[in-house]
C-alpha positions in Angstrom: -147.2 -12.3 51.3 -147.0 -11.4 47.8 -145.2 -8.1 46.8 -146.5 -4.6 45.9 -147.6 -3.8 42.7 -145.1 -1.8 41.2 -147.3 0.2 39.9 -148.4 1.4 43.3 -144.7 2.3 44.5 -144.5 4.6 41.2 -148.0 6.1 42.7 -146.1 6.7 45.7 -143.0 8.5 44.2 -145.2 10.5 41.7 -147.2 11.8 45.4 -144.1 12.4 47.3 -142.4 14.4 44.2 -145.7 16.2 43.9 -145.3 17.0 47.7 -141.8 18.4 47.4 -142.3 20.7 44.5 -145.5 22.2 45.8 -143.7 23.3 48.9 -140.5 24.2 47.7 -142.6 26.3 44.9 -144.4 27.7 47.9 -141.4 29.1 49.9 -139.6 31.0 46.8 -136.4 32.2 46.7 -132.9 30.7 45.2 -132.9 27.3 47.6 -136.6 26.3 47.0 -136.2 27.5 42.8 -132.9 24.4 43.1 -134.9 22.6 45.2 -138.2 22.4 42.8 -136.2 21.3 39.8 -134.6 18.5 41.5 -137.9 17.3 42.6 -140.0 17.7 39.5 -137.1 15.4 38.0 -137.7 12.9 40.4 -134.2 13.1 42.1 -134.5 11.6 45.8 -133.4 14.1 48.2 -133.6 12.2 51.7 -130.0 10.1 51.0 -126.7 11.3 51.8 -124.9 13.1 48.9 -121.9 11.0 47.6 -119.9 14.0 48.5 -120.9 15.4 51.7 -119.2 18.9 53.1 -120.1 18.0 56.5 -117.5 16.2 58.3 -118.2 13.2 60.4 -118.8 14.9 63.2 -120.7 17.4 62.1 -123.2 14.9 60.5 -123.6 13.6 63.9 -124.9 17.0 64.9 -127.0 17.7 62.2 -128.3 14.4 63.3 -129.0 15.2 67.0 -130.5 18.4 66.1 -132.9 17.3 63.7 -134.1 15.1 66.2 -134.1 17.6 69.0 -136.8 19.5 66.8 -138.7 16.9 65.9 -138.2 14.0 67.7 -139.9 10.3 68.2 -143.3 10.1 69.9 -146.4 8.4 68.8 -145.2 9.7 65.1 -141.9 8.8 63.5 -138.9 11.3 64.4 -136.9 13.5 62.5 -134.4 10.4 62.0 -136.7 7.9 61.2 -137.9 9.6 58.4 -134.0 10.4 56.9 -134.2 14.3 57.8 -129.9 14.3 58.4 -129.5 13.0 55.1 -132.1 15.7 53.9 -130.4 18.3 55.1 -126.8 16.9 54.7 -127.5 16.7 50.5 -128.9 20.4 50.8 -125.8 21.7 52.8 -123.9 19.6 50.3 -125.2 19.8 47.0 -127.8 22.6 47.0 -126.7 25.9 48.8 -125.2 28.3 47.4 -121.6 29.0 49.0 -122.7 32.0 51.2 -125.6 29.9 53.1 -123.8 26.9 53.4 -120.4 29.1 54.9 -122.9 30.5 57.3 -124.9 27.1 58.3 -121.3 25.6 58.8 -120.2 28.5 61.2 -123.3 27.5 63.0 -122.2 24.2 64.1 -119.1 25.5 65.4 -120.5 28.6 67.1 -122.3 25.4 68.6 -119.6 23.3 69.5 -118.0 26.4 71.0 -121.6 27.5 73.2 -121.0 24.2 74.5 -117.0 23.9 75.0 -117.6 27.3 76.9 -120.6 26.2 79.0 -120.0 22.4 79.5 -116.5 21.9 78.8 -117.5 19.4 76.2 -118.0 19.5 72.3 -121.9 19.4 71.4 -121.8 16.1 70.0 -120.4 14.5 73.8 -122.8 16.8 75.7 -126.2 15.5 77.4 -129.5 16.4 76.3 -130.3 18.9 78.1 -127.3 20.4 77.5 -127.5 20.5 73.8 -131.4 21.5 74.3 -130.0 24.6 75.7 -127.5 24.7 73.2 -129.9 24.8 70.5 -132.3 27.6 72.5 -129.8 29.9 72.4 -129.1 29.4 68.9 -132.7 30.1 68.8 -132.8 33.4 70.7 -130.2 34.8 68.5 -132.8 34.1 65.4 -135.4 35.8 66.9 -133.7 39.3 66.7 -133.0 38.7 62.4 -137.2 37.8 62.1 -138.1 40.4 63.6 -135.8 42.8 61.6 -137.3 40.8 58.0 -139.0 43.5 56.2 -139.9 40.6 54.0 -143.7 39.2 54.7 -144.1 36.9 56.8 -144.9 33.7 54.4 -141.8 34.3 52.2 -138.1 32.7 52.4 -135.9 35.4 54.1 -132.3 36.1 51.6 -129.3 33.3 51.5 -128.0 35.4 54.9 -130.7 34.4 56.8 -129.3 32.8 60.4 -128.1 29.5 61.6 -130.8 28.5 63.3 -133.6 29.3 60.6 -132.0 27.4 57.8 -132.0 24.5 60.0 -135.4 24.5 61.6 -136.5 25.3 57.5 -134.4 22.6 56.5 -135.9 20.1 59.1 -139.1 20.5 58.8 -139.2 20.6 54.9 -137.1 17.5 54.9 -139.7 16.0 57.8 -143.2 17.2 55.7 -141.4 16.1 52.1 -140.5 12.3 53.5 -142.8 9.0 53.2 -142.9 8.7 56.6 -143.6 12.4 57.1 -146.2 13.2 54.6 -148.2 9.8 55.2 -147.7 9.1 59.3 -147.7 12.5 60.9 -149.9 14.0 58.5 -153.3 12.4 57.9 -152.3 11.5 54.0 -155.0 11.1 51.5 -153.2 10.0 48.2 -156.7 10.7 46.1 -158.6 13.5 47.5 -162.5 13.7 47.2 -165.1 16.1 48.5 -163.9 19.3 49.9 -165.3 19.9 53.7 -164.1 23.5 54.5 -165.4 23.4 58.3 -164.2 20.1 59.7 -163.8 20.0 63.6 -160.0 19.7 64.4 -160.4 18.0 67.8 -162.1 14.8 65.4 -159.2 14.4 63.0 -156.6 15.5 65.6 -153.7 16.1 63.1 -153.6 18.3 59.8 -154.1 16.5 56.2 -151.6 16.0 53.7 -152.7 15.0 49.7 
C-alpha cells in the first residue's frame, strides 16, 4: 500500500492546530492565551515534555484519571488519544506556578483520600476505589462553581480547584487530539452547506470541522 501524500498529513496538522487555537481562544484567561500561541505555532502539545514536574508516580495517576473521565468504549479513550502526555506538558511547561502548586496538592490530597480510606496509595487501589476517589474530589469542586461569579462559559482564575483543572485539562486534551477531534466527533475536514436543524438521534454524535 503506497504511502500518504504528504501533503495530506500537513492538511491534517493545519486542522488539528486550527482545532486547538479555536478552543483555547474560546476558553480565555492566562492558560488558554499560553496555550493559543503554542498552537498557532504549530508546537505539538499531546507528547511528554522533556522535563516533566510530575514524578513517576504521579504520571501514572494522571494517567488513570484521564482515563477514569473518559475512558475506552466504542470511541478511543482518554489514553489512546495521548491525554496524560497532554496534560503532563501543560502541568509541566504551561501553568503558571500557582495552578500547577495547586493541581500537584491535588494528587496528594488524593493519594492521602485513599491511604485514609483504603490503606493503599491511589495508584495500587482498585477501580472502584479510585472512582470514589475521584468523586469526592468532585464534590469538593462543586461548592467553588457554584461560588464563580464569573459566567458560566468563561475560564474560572489560576486558583480554580483540583478537580476542574483536570476535567478542563482532559477534555481539552481529548477534543484537541487526532483521535479525538476525527473518531468521537463526527469530523468534517472541509465543511459545506450549513443545516441548522439536523435531527440528533440520525447523526448520533456532535460534529467537529
Amino acid at each position: 500500500m503506497p504511502p500518504e501524500p504528504a501533503h495530506r498529513h500537513d492538511r491534517a496538522a493545519m486542522n488539528r492546530r486550527e482545532i486547538i487555537a479555536q478552543i483555547a481562544l474560546l476558553l480565555g484567561g492566562s492558560l488558554a492565551s499560553r496555550f493559543a500561541q503554542a498552537a498557532l505555532r504549530g508546537d505539538d502539545l499531546h507528547v511528554a515534555p522533556l522535563q516533566s514536574t510530575l514524578s513517576v508516580e504521579q504520571r501514572l495517576m494522571v494517567e488513570q484519571l484521564a482515563e477514569l473521565i473518559i475512558p475506552r468504549t466504542d470511541t478511543p479513550g482518554a489514553i489512546d488519544a495521548g491525554v496524560p502526555a497532554f496534560i503532563d506538558q501543560i502541568v509541566s511547561q504551561w501553568y503558571t506556578s500557582v495552578e500547577r502548586d495547586i493541581f500537584l496538592d491535588g494528587l496528594t490530597r488524593l493519594d492521602a483520600y485513599c491511604l485514609g480510606q483504603y490503606g493503599a496509595l491511589f495508584n495500587v487501589c482498585n477501580t472502584q476505589q479510585r472512582t470514589r476517589a475521584l468523586t469526592v474530589a468532585d464534590e469538593s469542586t462543586r461548592s467553588y462553581q457554584l461560588e464563580s461569579t464569573l459566567k458560566a462559559r468563561e475560564l474560572p482564575d489560576e486558583h480554580s480547584p483540583f478537580f476542574y483543572k483536570l476535567k478542563l485539562l482532559t477534555v481539552l486534551g481529548y477534543y484537541t487530539s487526532e483521535l479525538g477531534a476525527t473518531q468521537e466527533l463526527n469530523y468534517n475536514p472541509i465543511p459545506g452547506r450549513y443545516d441548522g436543524d439536523i435531527d440528533f438521534d440520525k447523526v448520533g454524535r456532535q460534529w467537529s470541522s
